[in-house]
C-alpha positions in Angstrom: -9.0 214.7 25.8 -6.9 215.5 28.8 -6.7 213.7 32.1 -6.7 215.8 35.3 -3.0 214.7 35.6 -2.3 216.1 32.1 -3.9 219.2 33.3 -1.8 219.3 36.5 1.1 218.6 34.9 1.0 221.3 32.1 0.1 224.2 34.8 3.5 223.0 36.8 5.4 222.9 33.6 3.9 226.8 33.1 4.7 227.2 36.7 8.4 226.0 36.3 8.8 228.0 33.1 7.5 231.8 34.6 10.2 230.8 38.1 13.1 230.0 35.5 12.2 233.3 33.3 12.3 235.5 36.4 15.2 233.8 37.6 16.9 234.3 34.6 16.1 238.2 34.4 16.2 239.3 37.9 18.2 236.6 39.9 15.1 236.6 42.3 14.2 232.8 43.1 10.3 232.6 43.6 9.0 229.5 44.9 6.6 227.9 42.8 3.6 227.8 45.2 3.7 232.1 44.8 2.2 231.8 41.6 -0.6 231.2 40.8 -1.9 231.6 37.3 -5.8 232.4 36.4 -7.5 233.5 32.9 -3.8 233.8 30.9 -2.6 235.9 34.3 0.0 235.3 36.3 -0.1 236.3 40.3 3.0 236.5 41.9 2.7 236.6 46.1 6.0 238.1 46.6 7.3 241.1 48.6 6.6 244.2 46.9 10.4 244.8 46.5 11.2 241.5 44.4 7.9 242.4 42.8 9.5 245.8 41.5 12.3 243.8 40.3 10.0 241.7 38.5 7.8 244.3 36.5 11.5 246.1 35.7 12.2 243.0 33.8 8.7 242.6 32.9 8.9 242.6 28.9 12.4 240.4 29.2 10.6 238.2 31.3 7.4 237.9 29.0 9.3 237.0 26.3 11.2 234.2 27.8 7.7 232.8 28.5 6.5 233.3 25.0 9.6 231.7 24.0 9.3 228.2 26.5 5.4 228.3 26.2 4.0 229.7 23.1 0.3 229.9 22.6 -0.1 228.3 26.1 1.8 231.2 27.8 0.1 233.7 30.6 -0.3 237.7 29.0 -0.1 239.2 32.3 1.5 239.3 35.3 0.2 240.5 38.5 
């Protein structure tokens, strides 16, 4: 069973994970405390510019996840 400190941990690690992949595909650093992730979705509170960047990139940046987090990665992102 996990520990609410397990669970924390895990959702930065996700957290770390999605900013690296977008990062990596759009040269856009997003701060970690602009996403949020809820039900396998990912929310990004950006400016809708970066954000356009983002869904661009959207199926390179989907599989870096998949890649990094398997099973435990988002589907969507918002």
């Amino acid at each position: 069973m996990l520990g609410f400190s397990d669970l924390i941990l895990r959702e930065e690690t996700k957290k770390s994970c999605i900013k690296n992949s977008i990062l990596k595909a759009t040269r856009i650093n997003i701060s970690e405390k602009d996403i949020k992730i809820k039900n396998k979705t990912i929310y990004l509170n950006i400016k809708p510019i970066y954000k356009n960047e983002v869904f661009l990139k959207l199926e390179e940046i989907r599989d870096n996840i998949q890649k990094e987090l398997g099973r435990e990665a988002p589907k969507e992102i918002r």
